[in-house]
C-alpha positions as CSV (number, residue, x, y, z in Angstrom):
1,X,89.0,85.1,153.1
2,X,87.1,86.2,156.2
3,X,83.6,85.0,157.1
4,X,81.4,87.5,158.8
5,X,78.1,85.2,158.8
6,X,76.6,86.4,161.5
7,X,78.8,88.1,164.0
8,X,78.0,91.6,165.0
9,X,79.9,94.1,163.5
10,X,79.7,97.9,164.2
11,X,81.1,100.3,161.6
12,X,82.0,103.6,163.3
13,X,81.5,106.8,160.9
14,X,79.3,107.6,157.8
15,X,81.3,108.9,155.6
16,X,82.3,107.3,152.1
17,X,84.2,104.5,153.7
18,X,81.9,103.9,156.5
19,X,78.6,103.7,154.3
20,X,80.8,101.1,152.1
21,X,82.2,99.1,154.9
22,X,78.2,98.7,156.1
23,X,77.3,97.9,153.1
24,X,79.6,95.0,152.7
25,X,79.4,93.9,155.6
26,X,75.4,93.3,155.5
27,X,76.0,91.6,152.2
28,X,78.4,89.0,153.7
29,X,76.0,88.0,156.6
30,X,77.1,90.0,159.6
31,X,74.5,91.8,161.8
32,X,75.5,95.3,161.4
33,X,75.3,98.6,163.2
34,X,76.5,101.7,161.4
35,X,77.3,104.8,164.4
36,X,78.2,108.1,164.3
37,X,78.7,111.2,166.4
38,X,76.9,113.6,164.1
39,X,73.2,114.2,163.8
40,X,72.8,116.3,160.2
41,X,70.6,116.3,158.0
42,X,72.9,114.2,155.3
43,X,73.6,111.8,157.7
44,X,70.0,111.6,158.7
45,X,69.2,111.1,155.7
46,X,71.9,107.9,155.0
47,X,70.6,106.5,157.7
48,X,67.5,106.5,156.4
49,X,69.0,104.7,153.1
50,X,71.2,102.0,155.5
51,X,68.1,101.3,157.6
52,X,66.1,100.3,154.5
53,X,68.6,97.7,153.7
54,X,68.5,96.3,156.6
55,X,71.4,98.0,158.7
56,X,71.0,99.8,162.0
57,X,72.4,103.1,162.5
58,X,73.0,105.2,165.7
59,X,73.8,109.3,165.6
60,X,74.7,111.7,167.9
61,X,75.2,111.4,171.4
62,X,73.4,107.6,171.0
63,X,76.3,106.0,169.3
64,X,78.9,108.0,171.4
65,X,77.2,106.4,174.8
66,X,76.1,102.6,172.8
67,X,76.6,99.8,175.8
68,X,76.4,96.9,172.8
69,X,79.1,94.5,172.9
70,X,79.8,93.9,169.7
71,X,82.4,91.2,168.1
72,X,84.3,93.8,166.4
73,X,84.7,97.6,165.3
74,X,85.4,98.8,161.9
75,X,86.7,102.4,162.0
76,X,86.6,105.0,158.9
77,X,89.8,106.4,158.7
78,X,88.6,109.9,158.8
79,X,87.3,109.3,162.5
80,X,90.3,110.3,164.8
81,X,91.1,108.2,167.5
82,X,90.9,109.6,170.5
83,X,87.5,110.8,169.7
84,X,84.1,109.5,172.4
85,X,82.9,107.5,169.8
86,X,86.1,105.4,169.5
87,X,87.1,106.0,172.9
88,X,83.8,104.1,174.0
89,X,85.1,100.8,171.8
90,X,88.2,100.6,173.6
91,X,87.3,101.2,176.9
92,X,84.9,98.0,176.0
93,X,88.3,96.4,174.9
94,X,86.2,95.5,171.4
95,X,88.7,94.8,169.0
96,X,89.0,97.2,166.1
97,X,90.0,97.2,162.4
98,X,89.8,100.0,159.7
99,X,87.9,99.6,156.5
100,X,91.4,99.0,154.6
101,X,92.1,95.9,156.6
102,X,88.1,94.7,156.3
103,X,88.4,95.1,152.9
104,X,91.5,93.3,152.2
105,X,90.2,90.6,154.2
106,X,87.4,89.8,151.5
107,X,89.8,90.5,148.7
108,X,90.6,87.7,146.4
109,X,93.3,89.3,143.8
110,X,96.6,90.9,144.9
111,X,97.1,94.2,145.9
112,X,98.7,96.8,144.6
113,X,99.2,100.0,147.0
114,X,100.2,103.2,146.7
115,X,101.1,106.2,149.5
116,X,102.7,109.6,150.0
117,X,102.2,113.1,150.9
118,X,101.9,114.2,147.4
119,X,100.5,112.5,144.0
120,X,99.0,109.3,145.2
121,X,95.9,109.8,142.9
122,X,97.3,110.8,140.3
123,X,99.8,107.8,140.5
124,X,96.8,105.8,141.1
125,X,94.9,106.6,138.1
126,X,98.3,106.4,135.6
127,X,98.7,102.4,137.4
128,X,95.0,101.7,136.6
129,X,95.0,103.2,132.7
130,X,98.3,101.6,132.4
131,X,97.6,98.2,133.7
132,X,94.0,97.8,131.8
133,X,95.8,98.8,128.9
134,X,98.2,96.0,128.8
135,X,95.8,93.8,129.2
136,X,96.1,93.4,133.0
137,X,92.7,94.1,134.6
138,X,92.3,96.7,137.6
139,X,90.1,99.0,139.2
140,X,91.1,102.3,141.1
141,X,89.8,102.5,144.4
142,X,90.3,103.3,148.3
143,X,91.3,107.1,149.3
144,X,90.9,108.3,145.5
145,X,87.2,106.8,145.7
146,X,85.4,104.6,145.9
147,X,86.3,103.1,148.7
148,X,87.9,99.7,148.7
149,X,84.5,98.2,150.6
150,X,82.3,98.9,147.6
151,X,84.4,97.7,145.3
152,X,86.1,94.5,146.5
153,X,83.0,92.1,145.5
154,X,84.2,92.6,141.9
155,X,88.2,91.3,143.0
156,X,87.5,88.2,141.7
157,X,87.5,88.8,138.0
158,X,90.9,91.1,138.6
159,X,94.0,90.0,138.1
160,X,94.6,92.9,140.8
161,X,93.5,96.0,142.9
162,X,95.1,99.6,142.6
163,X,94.7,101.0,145.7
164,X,95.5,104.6,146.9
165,X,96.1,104.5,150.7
166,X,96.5,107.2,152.8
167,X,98.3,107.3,156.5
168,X,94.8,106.9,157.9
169,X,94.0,103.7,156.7
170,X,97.6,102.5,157.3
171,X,97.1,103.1,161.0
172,X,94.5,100.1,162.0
173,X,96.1,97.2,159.6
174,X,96.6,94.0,161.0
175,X,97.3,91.6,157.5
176,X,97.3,94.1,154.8
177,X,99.9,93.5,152.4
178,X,100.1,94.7,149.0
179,X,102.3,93.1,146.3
180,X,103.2,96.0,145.3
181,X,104.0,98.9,147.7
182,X,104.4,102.7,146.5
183,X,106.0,105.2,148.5
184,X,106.2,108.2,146.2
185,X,107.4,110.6,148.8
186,X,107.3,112.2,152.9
187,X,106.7,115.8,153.6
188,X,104.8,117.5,156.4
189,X,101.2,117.2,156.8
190,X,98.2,116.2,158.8
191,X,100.0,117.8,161.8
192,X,96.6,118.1,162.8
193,X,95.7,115.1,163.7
194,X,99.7,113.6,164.3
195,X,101.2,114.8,167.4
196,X,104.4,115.1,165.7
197,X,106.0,114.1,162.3
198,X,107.3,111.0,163.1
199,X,104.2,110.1,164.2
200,X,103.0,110.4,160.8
201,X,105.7,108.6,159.4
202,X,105.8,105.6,161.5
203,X,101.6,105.6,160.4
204,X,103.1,105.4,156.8
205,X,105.7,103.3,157.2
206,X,102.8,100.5,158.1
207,X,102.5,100.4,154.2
208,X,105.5,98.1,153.9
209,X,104.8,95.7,157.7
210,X,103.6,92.8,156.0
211,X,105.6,92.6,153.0
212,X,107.8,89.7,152.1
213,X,110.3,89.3,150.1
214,X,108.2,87.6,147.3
215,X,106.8,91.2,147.1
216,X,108.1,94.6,145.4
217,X,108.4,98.2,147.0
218,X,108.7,100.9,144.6
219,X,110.2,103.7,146.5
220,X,111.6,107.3,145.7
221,X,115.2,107.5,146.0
222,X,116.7,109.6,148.9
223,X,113.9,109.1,151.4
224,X,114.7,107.7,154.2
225,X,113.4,103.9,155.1
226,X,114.2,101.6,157.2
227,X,115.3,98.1,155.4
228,X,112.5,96.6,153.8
229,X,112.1,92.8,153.2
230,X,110.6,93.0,149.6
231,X,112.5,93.4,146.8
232,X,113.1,97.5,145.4
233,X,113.1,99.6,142.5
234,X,113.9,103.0,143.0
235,X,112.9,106.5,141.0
236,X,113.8,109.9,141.4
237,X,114.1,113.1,139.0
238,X,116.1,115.1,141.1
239,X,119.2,113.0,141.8
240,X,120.7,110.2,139.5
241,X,121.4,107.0,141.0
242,X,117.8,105.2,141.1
243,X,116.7,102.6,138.3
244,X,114.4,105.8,137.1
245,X,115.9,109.0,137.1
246,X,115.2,111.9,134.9
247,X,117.6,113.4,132.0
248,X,116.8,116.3,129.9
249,X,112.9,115.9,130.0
250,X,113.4,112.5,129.3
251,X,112.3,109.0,132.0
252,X,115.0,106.3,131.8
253,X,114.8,103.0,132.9
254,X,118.6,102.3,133.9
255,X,120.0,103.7,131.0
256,X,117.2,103.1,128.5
257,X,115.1,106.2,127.7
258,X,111.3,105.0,128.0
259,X,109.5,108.5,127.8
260,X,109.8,111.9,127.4
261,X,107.6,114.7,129.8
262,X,107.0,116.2,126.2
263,X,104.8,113.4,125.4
264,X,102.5,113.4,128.1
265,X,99.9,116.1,129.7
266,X,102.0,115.7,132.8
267,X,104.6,119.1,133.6
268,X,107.0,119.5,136.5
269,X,109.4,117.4,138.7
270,X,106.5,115.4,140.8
271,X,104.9,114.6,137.9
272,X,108.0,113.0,136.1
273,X,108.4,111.1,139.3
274,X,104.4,110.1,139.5
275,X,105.0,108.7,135.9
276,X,108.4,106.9,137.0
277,X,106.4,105.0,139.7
278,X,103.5,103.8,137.4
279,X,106.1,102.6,135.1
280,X,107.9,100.7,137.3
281,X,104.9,98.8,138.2
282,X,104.5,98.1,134.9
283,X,107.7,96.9,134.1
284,X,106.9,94.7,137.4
285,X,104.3,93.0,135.3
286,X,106.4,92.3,132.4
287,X,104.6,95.2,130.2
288,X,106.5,96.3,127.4
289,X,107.1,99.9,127.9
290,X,105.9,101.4,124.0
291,X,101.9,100.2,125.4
292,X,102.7,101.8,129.0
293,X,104.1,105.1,127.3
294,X,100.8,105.3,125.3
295,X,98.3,104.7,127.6
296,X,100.5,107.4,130.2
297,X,100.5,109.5,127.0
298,X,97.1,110.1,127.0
299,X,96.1,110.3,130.7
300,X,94.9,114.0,131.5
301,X,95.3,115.3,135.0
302,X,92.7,115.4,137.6
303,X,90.7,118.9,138.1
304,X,92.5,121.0,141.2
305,X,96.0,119.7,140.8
306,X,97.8,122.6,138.5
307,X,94.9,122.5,136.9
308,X,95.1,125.2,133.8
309,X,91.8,127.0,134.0
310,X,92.0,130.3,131.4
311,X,94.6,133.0,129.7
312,X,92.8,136.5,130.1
313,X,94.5,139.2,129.3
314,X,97.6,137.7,128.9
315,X,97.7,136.1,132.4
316,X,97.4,132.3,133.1
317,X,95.1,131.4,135.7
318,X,96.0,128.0,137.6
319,X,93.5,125.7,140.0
320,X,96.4,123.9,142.4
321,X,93.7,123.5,144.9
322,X,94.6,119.9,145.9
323,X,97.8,121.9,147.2
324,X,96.7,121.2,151.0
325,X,100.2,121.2,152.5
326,X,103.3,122.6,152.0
327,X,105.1,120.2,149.8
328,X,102.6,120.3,147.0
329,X,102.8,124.2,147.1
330,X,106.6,124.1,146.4
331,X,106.0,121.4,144.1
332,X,103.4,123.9,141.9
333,X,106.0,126.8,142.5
334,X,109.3,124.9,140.9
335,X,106.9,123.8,138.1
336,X,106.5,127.5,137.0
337,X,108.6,129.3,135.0
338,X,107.3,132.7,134.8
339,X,106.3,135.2,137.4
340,X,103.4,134.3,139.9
341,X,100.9,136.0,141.5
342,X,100.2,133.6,144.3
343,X,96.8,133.0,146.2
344,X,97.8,131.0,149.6
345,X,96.0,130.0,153.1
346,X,93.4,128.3,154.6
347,X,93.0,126.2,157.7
348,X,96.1,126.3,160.3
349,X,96.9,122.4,160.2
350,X,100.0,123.0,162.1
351,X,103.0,123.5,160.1
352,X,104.9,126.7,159.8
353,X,104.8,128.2,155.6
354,X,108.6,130.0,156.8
355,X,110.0,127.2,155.0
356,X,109.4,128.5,151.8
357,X,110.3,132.0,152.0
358,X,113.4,131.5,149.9
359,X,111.7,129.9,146.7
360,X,108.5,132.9,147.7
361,X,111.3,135.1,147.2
362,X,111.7,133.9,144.1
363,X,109.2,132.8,141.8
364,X,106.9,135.2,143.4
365,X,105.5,138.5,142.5
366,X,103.4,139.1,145.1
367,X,100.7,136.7,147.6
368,X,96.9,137.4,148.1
369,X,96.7,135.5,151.3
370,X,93.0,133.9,152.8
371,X,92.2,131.9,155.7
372,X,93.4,131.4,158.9
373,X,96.5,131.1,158.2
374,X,96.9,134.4,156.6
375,X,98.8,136.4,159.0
376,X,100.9,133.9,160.5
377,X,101.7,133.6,156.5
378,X,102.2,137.2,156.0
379,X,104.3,137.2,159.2
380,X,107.3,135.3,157.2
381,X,106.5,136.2,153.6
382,X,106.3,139.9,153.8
383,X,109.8,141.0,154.1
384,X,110.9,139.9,151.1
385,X,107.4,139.9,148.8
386,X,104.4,142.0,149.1
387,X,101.2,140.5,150.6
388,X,97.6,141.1,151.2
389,X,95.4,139.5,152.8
390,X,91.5,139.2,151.2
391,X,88.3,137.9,153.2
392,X,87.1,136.3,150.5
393,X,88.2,134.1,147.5
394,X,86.6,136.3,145.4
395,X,88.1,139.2,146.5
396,X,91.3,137.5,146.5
397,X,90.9,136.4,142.4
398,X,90.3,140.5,141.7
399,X,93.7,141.3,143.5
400,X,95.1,138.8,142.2
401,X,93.9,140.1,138.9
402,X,95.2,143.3,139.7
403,X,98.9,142.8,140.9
404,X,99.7,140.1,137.7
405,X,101.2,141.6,134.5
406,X,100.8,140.1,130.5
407,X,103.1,137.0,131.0
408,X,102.6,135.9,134.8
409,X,100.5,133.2,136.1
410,X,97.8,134.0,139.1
411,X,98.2,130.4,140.9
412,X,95.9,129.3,143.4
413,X,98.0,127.1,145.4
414,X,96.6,126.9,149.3
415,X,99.2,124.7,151.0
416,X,97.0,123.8,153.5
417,X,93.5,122.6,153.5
418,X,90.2,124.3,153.2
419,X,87.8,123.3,156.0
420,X,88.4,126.8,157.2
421,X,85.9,128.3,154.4
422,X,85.0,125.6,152.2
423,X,83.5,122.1,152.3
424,X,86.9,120.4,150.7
425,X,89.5,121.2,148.5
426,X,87.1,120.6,145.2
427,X,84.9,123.3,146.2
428,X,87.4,125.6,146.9
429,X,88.7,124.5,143.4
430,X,85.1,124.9,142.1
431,X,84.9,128.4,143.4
432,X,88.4,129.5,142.2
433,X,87.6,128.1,138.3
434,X,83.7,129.9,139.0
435,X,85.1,133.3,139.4
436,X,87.8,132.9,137.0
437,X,85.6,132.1,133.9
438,X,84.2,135.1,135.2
439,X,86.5,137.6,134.9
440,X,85.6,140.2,131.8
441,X,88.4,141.0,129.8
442,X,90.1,144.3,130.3
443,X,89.0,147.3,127.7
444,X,90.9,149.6,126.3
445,X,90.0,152.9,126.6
């Protein structure tokens, strides 16, 4: 493991990661400066609460312009690149790692890690309950919170780590490698902050650099990877062929069926394939799969993620509000059976929603469209469905409302993110569920 005694370590960026990475850092010795290139009054006030501990902090324009030349950088993966702040740590040529790789460096259990587009927390969490069931012990942490810095002091008394990584925290890795790789899927996203899909990909890709063949790499069957050096099992439930596939509702392991969809508060396609991941690191570890199919049994889904809010008047209401790019919208849409009234938009992250005009076409009854992105949406979608477009959420729920018949599902499925009106995807969940529960029942008169 690293020692920081003493050296002088800047973190760059308070958010969850940042605050964590400071944190550890002061408690393993280094002299540490936290910076960022906001001045609100939350960060204002965690500087107030690092300072106390001992932990200089810069905001604003002060830690964009900051001279010191520190012995190392430690970026928070939600801090772009080419942003002044970072830009001023190269320029100094001070060498720079992301709170993923400090992390790992003070980690003294292996590593499992777990990436894609789609599902990564909810693959996370199955790993974790699955694992601690069979008497292997783990804790959940990175991208699905908390953050790997405030919880690797505690790796010594696991056996191993479950980590959900996102392409963020992939980018700045020097000796990360997880015993376990997951690569549950690739679809388009965070086009925003790539300058082009491969882009993102390549940043993915980093999941699997460092991997030997000693190691495993779970991956989903069809995508397209490069050859890997550690060892695979495969999964998919669209297309035979893997070591998981998926037959008539049921998961098999080669030929052996291990658990059926029925059993479990999981539905659709992605989920099946979440569950085949989790149980292929499971069957990594030697569990026996009657223990992994109970504890996967009894796991319940995550707010925001097809969430199943209320039935009113006949009409299922559904919070998808993790659905913050396309893929997990199409993913919500082939899960439904019945006729949807879909609620779409929110912040243009740069990918076109043309793609899915065919499956609009139909599963959909008709789109109450919000955000930014809701004429460029409306642009490709109304020719074949109605569409309106609604300024707020709430006024979007009561067209909704209106346009859905006894039998049909009113989804709430963005496909894009929600920094565009909202603070993150939860609140815009919040909000959704909030007017739902709502809504009075229809009178006859």
């Amino acid at each position: 493991m690293k020692d920081y005694t003493d050296r002088q370590i800047a973190v760059l960026g308070l958010g969850t990661s940042g605050e964590a990475a400071a944190r550890l850092l002061r408690q393993e010795g280094a002299r540490v400066t936290a910076l960022d290139s906001g001045n609100s009054e939350k960060l204002s006030a965690a500087a107030e609460a690092l300072r106390a501990e001992g932990i200089a902090v810069l905001l604003g324009a002060a830690a964009d312009s900051d001279s010191t030349r520190y012995d190392l950088g430690v970026l928070s993966p939600g801090i772009p690149p080419n942003t002044p702040l970072v830009r001023n740590f190269v320029a100094k040529q001070i060498p720079l790692i992301g709170e993923l790789e400090l992390s790992y460096s003070l980690c003294a259990c292996p590593v499992i890690a777990i990436t894609g587009t789609n599902g990564k927390t909810t693959t996370t969490q199955l790993v974790e309950r699955m694992l601690n069931a069979g008497g292997i012990r783990t804790v959940a942490a990175g991208n699905i919170g908390p953050a790997f810095a405030a919880r690797v002091r505690e790796s010594g008394d696991l056996e191993v780590m479950t980590l959900e990584v996102s392409s963020f925290q992939l980018e700045t890795i020097v000796a990360f490698r997880p015993h376990i790789a997951v690569w549950l899927n690739f679809e388009a996203d965070h086009l925003d902050r790539y300058t082009s899909m491969e882009e993102y990909y390549q940043a993915k890709l980093r999941i699997f650099e460092n991997q030997t063949a000693d190691d495993l790499a779970v991956v989903k069957l069809g995508d397209q990877l490069p050859p890997l050096k550690a060892r695979t099992v495969t999964f998919s439930a669209y297309r035979g062929g893997g070591d998981l596939s998926l037959r008539d509702g049921v998961i098999h392991f080669h030929d052996e069926p291990v658990l059926r969809m029925a059993d479990t508060n999981l539905r659709g396609m992605h989920n099946a394939e979440n569950l085949m991941a989790a149980l292929a690191v499971g069957a990594a570890y030697g569990l026996d799969f009657a223990p992994m199919v109970q504890a996967l049994g009894s796991y319940k889904p995550l707010p925001h993620r097809c969430e199943w809010v209320r039935s009113l008047d006949g009409v299922d209401y559904v919070n998808d509000s993790k659905a913050t790019n396309l893929d997990a919208l199409e993913k919500a849409l082939l899960s439904e059976s019945r006729n949807v009234v879909l609620i779409a938009g929110g912040k243009d992250k740069g990918f076109e929603f043309e793609s899915l005009t065919e499956l609009i076409a139909q599963k959909v009854r008709a789109a109450v469209l919000i955000g930014e992105m809701a004429g460029r949406i409306a642009n490709f979608w109304a020719p074949r469905i109605p569409c309106v477009g609604a300024a707020t959420l709430a006024e979007a729920v009561t067209m909704a409302r209106g346009r859905a018949c006894a039998g049909d599902v009113v989804l709430f499925s963005p496909g894009t993110s929600s920094f565009d009106m909202f603070k993150s995807y939860a609140d815009r969940g919040d909000q959704f569920r909030n007017l739902v529960q709502s809504l009075p029942p229809h009178t006859n008169t």
